[in-house]
VEXPA-578098 format. One record per residue (C-alpha): residue in three letters; residue number from 0; x, y, z. Coordinates in steps of 0.001 Angstrom, whole numbers, plus 524288, in hexadecimal, padded with zeros to 5 digits. Layout:
// residues N
<atom><r>ALA</r><k>NUM</k><x>X</x><y>Y</y><z>Z</z></atom>
...
//
This chain:
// residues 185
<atom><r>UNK</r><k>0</k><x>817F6</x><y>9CA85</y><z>DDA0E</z></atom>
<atom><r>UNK</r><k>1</k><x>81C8B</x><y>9CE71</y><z>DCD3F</z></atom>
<atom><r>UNK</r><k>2</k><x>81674</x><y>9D93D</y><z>DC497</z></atom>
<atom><r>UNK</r><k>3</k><x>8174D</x><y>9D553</y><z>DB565</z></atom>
<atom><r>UNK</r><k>4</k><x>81D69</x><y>9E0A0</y><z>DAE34</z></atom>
<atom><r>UNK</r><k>5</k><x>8109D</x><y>9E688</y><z>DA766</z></atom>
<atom><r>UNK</r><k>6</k><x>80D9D</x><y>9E6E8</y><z>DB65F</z></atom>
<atom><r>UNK</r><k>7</k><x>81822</x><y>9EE75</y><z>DBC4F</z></atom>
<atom><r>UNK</r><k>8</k><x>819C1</x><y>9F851</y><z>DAF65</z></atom>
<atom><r>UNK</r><k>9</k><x>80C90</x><y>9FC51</y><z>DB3C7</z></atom>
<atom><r>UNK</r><k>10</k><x>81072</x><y>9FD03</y><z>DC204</z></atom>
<atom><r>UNK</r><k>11</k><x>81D8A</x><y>A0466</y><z>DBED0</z></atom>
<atom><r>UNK</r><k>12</k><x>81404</x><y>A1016</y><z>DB6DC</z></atom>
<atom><r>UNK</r><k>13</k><x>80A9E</x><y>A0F89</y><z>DC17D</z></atom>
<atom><r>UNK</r><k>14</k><x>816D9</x><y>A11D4</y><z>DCAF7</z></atom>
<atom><r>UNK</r><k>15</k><x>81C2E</x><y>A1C74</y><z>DC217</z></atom>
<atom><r>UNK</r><k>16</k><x>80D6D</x><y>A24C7</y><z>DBFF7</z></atom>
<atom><r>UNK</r><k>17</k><x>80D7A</x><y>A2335</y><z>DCEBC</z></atom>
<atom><r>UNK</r><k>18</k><x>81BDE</x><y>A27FB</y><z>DD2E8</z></atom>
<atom><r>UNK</r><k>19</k><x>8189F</x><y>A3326</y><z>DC874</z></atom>
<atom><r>UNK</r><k>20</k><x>80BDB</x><y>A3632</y><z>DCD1E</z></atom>
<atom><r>UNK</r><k>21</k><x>80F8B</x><y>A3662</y><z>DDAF6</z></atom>
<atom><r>UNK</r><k>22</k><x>81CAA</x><y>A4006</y><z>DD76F</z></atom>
<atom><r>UNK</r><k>23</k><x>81C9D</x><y>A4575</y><z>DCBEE</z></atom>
<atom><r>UNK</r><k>24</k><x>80DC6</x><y>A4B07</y><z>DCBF6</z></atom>
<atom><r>UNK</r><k>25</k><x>8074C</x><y>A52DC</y><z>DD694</z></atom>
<atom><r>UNK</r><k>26</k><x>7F8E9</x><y>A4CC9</y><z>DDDC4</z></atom>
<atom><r>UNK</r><k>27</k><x>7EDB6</x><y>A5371</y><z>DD8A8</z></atom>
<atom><r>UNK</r><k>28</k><x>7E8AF</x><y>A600E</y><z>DDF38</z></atom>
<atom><r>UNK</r><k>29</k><x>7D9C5</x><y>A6480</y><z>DDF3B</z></atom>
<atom><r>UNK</r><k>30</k><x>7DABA</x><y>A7302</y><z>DDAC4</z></atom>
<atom><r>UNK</r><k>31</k><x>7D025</x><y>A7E28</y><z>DDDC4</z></atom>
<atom><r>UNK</r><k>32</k><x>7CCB8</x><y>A86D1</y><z>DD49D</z></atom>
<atom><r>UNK</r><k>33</k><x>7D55C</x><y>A945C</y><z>DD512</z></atom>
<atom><r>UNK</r><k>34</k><x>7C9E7</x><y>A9D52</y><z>DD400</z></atom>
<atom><r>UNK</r><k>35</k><x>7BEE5</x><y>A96F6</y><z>DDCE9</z></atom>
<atom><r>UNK</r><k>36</k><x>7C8F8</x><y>A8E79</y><z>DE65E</z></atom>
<atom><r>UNK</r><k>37</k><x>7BDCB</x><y>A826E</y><z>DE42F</z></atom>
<atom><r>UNK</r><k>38</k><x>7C17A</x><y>A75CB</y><z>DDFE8</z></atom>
<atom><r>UNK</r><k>39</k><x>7B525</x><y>A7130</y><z>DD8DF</z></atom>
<atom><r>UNK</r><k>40</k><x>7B2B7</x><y>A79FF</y><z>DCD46</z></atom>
<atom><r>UNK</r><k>41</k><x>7A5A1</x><y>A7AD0</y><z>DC808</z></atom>
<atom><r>UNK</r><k>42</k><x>7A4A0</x><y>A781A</y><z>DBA70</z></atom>
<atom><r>UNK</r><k>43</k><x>79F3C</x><y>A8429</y><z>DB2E1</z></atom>
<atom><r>UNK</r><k>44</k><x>79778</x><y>A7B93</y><z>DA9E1</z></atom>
<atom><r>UNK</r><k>45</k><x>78F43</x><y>A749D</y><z>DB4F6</z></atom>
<atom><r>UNK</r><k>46</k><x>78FC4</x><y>A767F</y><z>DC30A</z></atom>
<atom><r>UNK</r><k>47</k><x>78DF2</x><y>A6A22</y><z>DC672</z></atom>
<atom><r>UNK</r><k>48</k><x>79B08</x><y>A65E2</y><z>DC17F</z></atom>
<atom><r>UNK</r><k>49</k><x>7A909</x><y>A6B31</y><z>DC526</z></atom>
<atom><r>UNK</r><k>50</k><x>7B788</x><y>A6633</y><z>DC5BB</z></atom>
<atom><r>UNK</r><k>51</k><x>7C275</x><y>A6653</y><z>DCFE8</z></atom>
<atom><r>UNK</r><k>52</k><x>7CFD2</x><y>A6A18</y><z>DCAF1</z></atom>
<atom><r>UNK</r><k>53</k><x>7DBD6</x><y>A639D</y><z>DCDAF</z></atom>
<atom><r>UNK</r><k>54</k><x>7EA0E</x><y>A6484</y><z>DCA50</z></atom>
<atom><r>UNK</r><k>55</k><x>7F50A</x><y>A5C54</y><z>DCC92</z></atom>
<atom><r>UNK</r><k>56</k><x>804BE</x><y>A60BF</y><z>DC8E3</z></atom>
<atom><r>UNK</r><k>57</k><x>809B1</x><y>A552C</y><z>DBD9A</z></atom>
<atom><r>UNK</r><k>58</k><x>816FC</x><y>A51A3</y><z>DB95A</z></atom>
<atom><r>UNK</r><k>59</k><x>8152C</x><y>A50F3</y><z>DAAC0</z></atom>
<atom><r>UNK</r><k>60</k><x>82009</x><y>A4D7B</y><z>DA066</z></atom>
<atom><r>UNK</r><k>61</k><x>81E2A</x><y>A5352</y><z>D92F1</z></atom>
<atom><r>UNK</r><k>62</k><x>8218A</x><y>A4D68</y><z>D863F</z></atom>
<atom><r>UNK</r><k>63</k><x>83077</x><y>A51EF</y><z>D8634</z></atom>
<atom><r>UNK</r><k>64</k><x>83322</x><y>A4B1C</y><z>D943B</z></atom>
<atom><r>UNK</r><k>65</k><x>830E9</x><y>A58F4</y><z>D9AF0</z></atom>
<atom><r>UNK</r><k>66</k><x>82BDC</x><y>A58E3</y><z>DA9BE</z></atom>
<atom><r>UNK</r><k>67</k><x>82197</x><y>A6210</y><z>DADCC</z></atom>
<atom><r>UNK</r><k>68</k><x>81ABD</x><y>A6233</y><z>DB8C2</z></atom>
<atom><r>UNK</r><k>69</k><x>80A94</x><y>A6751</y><z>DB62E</z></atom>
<atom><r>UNK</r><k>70</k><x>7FE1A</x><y>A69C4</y><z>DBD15</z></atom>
<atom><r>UNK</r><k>71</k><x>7F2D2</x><y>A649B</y><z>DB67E</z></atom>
<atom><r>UNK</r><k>72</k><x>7E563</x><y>A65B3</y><z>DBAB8</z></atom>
<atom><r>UNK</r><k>73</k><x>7D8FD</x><y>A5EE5</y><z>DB96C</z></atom>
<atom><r>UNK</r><k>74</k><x>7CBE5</x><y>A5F80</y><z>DBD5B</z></atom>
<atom><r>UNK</r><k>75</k><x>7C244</x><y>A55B2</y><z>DC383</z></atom>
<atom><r>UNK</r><k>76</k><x>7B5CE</x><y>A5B21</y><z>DBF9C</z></atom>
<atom><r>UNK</r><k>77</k><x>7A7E4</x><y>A54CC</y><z>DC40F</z></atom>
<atom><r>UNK</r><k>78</k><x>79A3D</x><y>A5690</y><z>DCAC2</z></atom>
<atom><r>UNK</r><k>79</k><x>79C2F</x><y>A634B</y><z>DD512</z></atom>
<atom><r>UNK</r><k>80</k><x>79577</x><y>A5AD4</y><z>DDF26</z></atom>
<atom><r>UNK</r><k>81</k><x>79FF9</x><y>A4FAD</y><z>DDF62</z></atom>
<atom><r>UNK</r><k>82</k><x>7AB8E</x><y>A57C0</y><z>DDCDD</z></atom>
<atom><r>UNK</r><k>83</k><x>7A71A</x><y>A5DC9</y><z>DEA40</z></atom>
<atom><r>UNK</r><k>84</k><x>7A72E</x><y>A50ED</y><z>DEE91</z></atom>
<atom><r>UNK</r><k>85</k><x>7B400</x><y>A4E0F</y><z>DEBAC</z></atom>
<atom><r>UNK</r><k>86</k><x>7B81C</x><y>A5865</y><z>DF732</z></atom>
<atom><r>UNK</r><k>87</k><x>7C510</x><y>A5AF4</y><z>DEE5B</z></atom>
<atom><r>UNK</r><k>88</k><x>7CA5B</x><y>A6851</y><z>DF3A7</z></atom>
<atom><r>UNK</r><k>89</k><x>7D5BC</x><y>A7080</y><z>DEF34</z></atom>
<atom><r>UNK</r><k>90</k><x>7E34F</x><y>A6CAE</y><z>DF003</z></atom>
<atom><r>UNK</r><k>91</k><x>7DE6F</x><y>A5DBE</y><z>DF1ED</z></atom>
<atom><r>UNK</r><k>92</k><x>7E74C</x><y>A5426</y><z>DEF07</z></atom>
<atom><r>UNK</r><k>93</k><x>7E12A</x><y>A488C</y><z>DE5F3</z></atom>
<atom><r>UNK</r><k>94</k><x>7E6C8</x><y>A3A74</y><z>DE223</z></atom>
<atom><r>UNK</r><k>95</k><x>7E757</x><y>A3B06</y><z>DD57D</z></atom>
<atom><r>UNK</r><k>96</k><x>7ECBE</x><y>A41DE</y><z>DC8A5</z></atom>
<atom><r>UNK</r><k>97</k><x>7E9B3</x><y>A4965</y><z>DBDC1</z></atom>
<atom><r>UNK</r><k>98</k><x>7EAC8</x><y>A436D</y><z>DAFA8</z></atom>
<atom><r>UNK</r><k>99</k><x>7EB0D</x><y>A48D3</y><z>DA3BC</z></atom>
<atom><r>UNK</r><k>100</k><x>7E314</x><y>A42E4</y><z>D9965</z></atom>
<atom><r>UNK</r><k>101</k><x>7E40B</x><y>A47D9</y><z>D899F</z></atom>
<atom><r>UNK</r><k>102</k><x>7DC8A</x><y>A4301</y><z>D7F20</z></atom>
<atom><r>UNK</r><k>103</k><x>7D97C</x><y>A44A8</y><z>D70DA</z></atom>
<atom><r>UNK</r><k>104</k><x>7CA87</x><y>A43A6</y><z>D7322</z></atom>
<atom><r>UNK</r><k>105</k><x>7C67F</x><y>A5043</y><z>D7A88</z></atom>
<atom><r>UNK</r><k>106</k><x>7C2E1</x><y>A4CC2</y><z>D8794</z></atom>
<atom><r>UNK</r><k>107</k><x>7B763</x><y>A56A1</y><z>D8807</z></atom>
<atom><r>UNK</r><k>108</k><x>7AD5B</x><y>A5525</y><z>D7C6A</z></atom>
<atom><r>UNK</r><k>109</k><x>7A6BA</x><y>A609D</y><z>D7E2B</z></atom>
<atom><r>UNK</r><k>110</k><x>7B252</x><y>A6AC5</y><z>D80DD</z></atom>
<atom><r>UNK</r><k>111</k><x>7BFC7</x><y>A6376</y><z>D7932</z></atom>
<atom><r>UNK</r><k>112</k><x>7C636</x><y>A7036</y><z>D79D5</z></atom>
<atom><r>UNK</r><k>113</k><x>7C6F1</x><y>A6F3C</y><z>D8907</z></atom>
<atom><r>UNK</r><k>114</k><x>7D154</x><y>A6377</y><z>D891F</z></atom>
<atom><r>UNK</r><k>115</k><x>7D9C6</x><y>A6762</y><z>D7E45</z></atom>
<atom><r>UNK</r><k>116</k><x>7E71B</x><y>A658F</y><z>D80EF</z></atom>
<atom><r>UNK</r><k>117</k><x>7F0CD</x><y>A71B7</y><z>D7EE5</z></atom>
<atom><r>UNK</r><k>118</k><x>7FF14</x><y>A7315</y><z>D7DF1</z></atom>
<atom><r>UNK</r><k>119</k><x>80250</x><y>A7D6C</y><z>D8AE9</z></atom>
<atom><r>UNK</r><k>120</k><x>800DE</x><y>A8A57</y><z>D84CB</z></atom>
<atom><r>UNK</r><k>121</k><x>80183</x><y>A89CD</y><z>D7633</z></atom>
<atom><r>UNK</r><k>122</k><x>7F2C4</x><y>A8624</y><z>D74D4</z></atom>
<atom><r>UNK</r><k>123</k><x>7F5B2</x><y>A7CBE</y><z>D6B80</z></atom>
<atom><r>UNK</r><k>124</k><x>7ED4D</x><y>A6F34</y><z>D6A99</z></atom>
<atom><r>UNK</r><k>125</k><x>7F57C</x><y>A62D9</y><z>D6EA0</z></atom>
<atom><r>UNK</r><k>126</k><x>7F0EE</x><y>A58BF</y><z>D65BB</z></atom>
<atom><r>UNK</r><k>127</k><x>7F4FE</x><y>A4921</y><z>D6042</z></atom>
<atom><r>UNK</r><k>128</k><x>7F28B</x><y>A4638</y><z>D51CA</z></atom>
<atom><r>UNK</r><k>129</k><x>7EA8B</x><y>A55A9</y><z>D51BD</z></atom>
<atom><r>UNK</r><k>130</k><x>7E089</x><y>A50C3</y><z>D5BA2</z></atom>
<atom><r>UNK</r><k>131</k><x>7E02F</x><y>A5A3E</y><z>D660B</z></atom>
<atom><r>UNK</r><k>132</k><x>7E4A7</x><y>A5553</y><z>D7400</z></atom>
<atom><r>UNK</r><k>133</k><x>7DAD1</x><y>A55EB</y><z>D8072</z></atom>
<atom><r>UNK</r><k>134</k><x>7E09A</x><y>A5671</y><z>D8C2F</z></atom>
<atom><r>UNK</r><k>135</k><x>7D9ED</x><y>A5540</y><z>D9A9D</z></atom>
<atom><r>UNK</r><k>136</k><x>7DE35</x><y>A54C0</y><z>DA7D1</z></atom>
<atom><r>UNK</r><k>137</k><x>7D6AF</x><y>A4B2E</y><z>DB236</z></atom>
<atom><r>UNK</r><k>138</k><x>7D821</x><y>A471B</y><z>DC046</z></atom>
<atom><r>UNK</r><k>139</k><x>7D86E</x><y>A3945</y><z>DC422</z></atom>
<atom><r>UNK</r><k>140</k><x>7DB04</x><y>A337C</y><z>DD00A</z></atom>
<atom><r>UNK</r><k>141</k><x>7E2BF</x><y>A2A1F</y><z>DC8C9</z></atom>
<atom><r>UNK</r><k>142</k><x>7F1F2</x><y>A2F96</y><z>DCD06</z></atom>
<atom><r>UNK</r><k>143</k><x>7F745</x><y>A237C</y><z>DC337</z></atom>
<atom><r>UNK</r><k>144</k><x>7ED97</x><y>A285A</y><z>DB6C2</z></atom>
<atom><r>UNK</r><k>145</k><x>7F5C5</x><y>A2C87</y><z>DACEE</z></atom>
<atom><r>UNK</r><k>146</k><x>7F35F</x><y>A37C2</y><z>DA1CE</z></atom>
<atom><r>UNK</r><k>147</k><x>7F0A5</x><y>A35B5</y><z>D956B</z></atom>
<atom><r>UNK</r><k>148</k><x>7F79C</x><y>A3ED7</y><z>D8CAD</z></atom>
<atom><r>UNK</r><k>149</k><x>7F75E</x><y>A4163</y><z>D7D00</z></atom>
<atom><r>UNK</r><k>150</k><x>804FF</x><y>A4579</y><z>D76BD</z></atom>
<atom><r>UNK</r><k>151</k><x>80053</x><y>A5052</y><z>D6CC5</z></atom>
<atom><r>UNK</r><k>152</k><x>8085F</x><y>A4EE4</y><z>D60F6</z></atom>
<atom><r>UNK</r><k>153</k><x>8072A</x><y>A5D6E</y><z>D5C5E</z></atom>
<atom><r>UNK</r><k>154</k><x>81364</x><y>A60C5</y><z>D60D7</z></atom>
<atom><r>UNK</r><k>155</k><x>81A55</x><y>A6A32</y><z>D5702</z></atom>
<atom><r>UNK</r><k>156</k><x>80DB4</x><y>A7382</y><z>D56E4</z></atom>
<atom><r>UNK</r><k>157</k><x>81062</x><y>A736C</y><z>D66E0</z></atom>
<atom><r>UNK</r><k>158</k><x>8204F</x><y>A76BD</y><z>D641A</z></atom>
<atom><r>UNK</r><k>159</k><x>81BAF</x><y>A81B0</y><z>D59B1</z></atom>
<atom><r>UNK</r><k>160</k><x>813CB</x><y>A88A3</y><z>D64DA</z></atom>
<atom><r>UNK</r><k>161</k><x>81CE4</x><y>A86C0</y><z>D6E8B</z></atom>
<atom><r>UNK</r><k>162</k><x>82850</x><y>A8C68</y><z>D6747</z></atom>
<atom><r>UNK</r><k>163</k><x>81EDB</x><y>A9756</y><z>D62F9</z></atom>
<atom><r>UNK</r><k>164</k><x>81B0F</x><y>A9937</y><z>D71B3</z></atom>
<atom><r>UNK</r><k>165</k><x>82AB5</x><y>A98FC</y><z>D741B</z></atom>
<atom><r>UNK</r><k>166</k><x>82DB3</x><y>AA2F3</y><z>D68DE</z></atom>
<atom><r>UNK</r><k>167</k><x>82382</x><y>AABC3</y><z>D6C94</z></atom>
<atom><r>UNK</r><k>168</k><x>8278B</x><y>AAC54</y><z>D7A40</z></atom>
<atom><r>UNK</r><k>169</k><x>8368D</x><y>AAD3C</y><z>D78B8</z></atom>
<atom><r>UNK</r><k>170</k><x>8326C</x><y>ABAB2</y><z>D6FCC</z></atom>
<atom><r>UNK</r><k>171</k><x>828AF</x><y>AC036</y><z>D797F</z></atom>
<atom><r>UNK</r><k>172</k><x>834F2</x><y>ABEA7</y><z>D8355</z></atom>
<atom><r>UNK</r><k>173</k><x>83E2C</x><y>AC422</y><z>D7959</z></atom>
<atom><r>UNK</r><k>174</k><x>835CD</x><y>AD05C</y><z>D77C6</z></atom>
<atom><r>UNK</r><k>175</k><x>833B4</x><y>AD182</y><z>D86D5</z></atom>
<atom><r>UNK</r><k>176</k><x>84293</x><y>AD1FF</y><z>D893D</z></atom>
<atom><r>UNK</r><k>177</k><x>84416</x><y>ADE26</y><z>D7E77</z></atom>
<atom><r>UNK</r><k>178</k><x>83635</x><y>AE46B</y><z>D856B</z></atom>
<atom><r>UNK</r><k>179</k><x>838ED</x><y>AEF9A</y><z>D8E9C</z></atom>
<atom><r>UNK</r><k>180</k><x>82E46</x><y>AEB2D</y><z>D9695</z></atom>
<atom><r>UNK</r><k>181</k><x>83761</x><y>AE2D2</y><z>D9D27</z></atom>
<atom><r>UNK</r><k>182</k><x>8434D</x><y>AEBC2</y><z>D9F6B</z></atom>
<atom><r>UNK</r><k>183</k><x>84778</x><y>AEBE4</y><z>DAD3E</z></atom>
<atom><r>UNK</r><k>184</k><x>85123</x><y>AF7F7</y><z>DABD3</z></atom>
//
Protein backbone atom coordinates (compact mmCIF):
# COMPACT_ATOMS: atom_id res chain seq x y z
CA UNK A 1 0.00 0.00 0.00
CA UNK A 2 1.29 3.32 -0.67
CA UNK A 3 0.97 6.39 1.66
CA UNK A 4 0.49 9.76 -0.48
CA UNK A 5 3.05 12.26 0.71
CA UNK A 6 0.67 14.64 2.88
CA UNK A 7 0.26 11.10 4.48
CA UNK A 8 3.62 10.01 5.41
CA UNK A 9 4.90 13.88 6.34
CA UNK A 10 2.39 13.41 9.03
CA UNK A 11 3.58 9.92 9.87
CA UNK A 12 7.37 10.99 9.75
CA UNK A 13 6.38 14.04 12.71
CA UNK A 14 4.33 11.61 14.49
CA UNK A 15 7.54 9.23 14.36
CA UNK A 16 9.82 12.09 15.37
CA UNK A 17 7.34 13.57 18.65
CA UNK A 18 7.41 9.86 19.47
CA UNK A 19 11.31 8.91 19.22
CA UNK A 20 11.66 12.38 21.18
CA UNK A 21 9.15 11.76 23.63
CA UNK A 22 10.23 8.33 24.35
CA UNK A 23 14.27 9.66 24.69
CA UNK A 24 14.69 12.88 24.97
CA UNK A 25 11.92 13.62 27.83
CA UNK A 26 11.48 11.79 31.09
CA UNK A 27 7.61 9.87 31.95
CA UNK A 28 5.71 11.87 34.24
CA UNK A 29 6.08 11.36 38.05
CA UNK A 30 3.17 12.03 40.68
CA UNK A 31 4.95 14.22 43.35
CA UNK A 32 3.83 14.58 47.19
CA UNK A 33 3.87 17.55 48.72
CA UNK A 34 7.39 18.30 50.72
CA UNK A 35 5.75 19.50 53.86
CA UNK A 36 2.65 17.08 54.41
CA UNK A 37 4.15 13.91 52.20
CA UNK A 38 0.20 13.74 50.67
CA UNK A 39 -0.45 13.72 47.18
CA UNK A 40 -3.91 15.34 47.01
CA UNK A 41 -3.65 18.89 48.27
CA UNK A 42 -6.65 20.51 49.50
CA UNK A 43 -7.40 23.62 47.95
CA UNK A 44 -7.39 26.51 50.56
CA UNK A 45 -10.28 28.20 48.86
CA UNK A 46 -12.77 25.14 49.15
CA UNK A 47 -12.23 21.86 50.61
CA UNK A 48 -13.98 20.11 48.41
CA UNK A 49 -11.54 20.70 45.64
CA UNK A 50 -7.67 19.93 45.51
CA UNK A 51 -4.90 19.09 42.85
CA UNK A 52 -2.22 16.39 42.46
CA UNK A 53 1.19 17.60 41.40
CA UNK A 54 3.26 16.18 38.87
CA UNK A 55 6.57 16.76 37.21
CA UNK A 56 8.20 15.34 34.39
CA UNK A 57 12.24 16.24 33.30
CA UNK A 58 11.90 17.98 29.35
CA UNK A 59 14.48 18.46 26.76
CA UNK A 60 13.76 21.99 25.66
CA UNK A 61 15.69 24.00 22.88
CA UNK A 62 15.71 27.77 23.29
CA UNK A 63 15.62 30.32 20.63
CA UNK A 64 19.55 30.36 19.94
CA UNK A 65 19.61 26.37 19.27
CA UNK A 66 20.77 25.86 23.05
CA UNK A 67 19.84 22.37 24.77
CA UNK A 68 18.58 22.31 28.22
CA UNK A 69 17.20 19.81 29.88
CA UNK A 70 14.03 21.18 32.59
CA UNK A 71 11.55 19.96 35.06
CA UNK A 72 8.28 21.40 34.68
CA UNK A 73 5.39 20.74 36.75
CA UNK A 74 1.76 20.79 36.56
CA UNK A 75 -1.12 20.17 38.47
CA UNK A 76 -4.33 18.12 37.91
CA UNK A 77 -6.64 19.75 40.17
CA UNK A 78 -10.47 18.48 40.70
CA UNK A 79 -13.30 17.28 43.14
CA UNK A 80 -11.26 15.72 46.49
CA UNK A 81 -13.59 12.76 46.21
CA UNK A 82 -12.43 11.61 42.64
CA UNK A 83 -8.91 12.60 42.89
CA UNK A 84 -9.04 9.91 45.75
CA UNK A 85 -10.40 7.86 43.30
CA UNK A 86 -7.83 8.07 41.02
CA UNK A 87 -5.54 5.98 43.71
CA UNK A 88 -2.42 8.05 42.12
CA UNK A 89 0.38 7.69 44.83
CA UNK A 90 3.84 9.16 44.98
CA UNK A 91 6.54 8.38 42.70
CA UNK A 92 3.77 6.86 40.17
CA UNK A 93 4.68 6.63 36.87
CA UNK A 94 1.82 8.06 34.33
CA UNK A 95 1.46 7.78 30.35
CA UNK A 96 1.45 10.88 29.42
CA UNK A 97 3.26 14.42 29.28
CA UNK A 98 3.24 17.72 30.39
CA UNK A 99 2.59 20.66 27.86
CA UNK A 100 3.07 23.97 28.06
CA UNK A 101 0.41 26.19 26.85
CA UNK A 102 0.94 30.39 26.57
CA UNK A 103 -1.49 32.72 25.53
CA UNK A 104 -2.23 36.38 25.10
CA UNK A 105 -5.74 36.07 26.73
CA UNK A 106 -5.13 35.34 30.50
CA UNK A 107 -6.14 31.97 31.17
CA UNK A 108 -7.66 32.87 34.63
CA UNK A 109 -10.31 35.80 34.51
CA UNK A 110 -10.51 36.40 37.87
CA UNK A 111 -6.67 36.29 38.99
CA UNK A 112 -4.52 37.30 35.30
CA UNK A 113 -1.60 37.99 37.39
CA UNK A 114 -1.31 34.21 38.29
CA UNK A 115 -0.25 33.05 34.59
CA UNK A 116 1.96 35.81 33.64
CA UNK A 117 4.85 34.74 31.97
CA UNK A 118 8.41 35.97 33.36
CA UNK A 119 11.83 36.00 31.98
CA UNK A 120 13.94 33.58 34.88
CA UNK A 121 14.97 36.10 37.35
CA UNK A 122 14.82 39.59 36.01
CA UNK A 123 11.01 39.96 36.76
CA UNK A 124 10.47 41.43 33.66
CA UNK A 125 7.01 40.78 31.60
CA UNK A 126 7.56 38.67 28.33
CA UNK A 127 5.23 40.14 25.95
CA UNK A 128 4.32 40.17 21.69
CA UNK A 129 3.20 43.52 20.19
CA UNK A 130 3.10 44.90 24.42
CA UNK A 131 0.41 42.33 25.26
CA UNK A 132 1.57 40.54 28.17
CA UNK A 133 2.26 36.67 27.71
CA UNK A 134 0.26 33.90 29.92
CA UNK A 135 1.84 30.97 30.31
CA UNK A 136 0.40 27.51 31.94
CA UNK A 137 1.53 24.17 32.40
CA UNK A 138 -1.11 21.07 31.99
CA UNK A 139 -1.01 17.30 32.05
CA UNK A 140 -2.44 15.28 29.33
CA UNK A 141 -2.31 11.89 28.73
CA UNK A 142 -1.71 12.76 25.27
CA UNK A 143 2.46 11.83 25.09
CA UNK A 144 2.16 13.16 21.10
CA UNK A 145 0.30 16.77 22.25
CA UNK A 146 2.49 19.30 21.46
CA UNK A 147 3.03 22.93 23.28
CA UNK A 148 1.97 25.84 22.17
CA UNK A 149 4.46 28.53 22.67
CA UNK A 150 4.45 32.54 22.01
CA UNK A 151 7.93 34.08 20.88
CA UNK A 152 7.93 37.45 22.96
CA UNK A 153 9.42 40.04 20.82
CA UNK A 154 10.71 42.31 23.74
CA UNK A 155 13.96 41.22 23.45
CA UNK A 156 16.46 44.19 23.94
CA UNK A 157 14.61 45.21 27.36
CA UNK A 158 15.47 41.26 28.30
CA UNK A 159 19.45 41.85 27.02
CA UNK A 160 19.46 45.33 29.08
CA UNK A 161 18.61 43.33 32.35
CA UNK A 162 20.64 40.63 31.69
CA UNK A 163 23.78 42.59 31.06
CA UNK A 164 22.77 44.69 34.15
CA UNK A 165 22.35 41.34 36.14
CA UNK A 166 25.95 40.40 34.53
CA UNK A 167 27.58 43.84 35.47
CA UNK A 168 26.29 43.84 38.80
CA UNK A 169 27.50 40.48 39.55
CA UNK A 170 31.02 40.60 37.95
CA UNK A 171 31.45 43.90 40.62
CA UNK A 172 29.99 42.18 43.67
CA UNK A 173 32.78 39.41 42.74
CA UNK A 174 35.35 42.06 42.11
CA UNK A 175 34.79 43.57 45.56
CA UNK A 176 34.67 40.05 47.23
CA UNK A 177 38.18 39.18 45.87
CA UNK A 178 39.72 42.71 47.48
CA UNK A 179 37.36 41.80 50.94
CA UNK A 180 39.38 40.38 53.78
CA UNK A 181 36.57 38.33 54.64
CA UNK A 182 37.82 35.89 52.33
CA UNK A 183 41.60 35.78 53.11
CA UNK A 184 42.79 32.34 53.77
CA UNK A 185 46.34 33.41 55.19
Amino acid sequence: MMLSKSCRVSTHKSFINFFKNLIMDSKVIVVADEATGTVINVSENNPEFGYIRVSQTRTMIDDNGFLKRRVVSALIPGPINDLKDTGFYAGQILNGRILIQESLMPFNQKNPERDLKIAGDTGILCTLGGLPIYRRTLFSFNQDGQDELIKHDNVEELRAAYAATMKSNTAALKQAALSDDFDIA
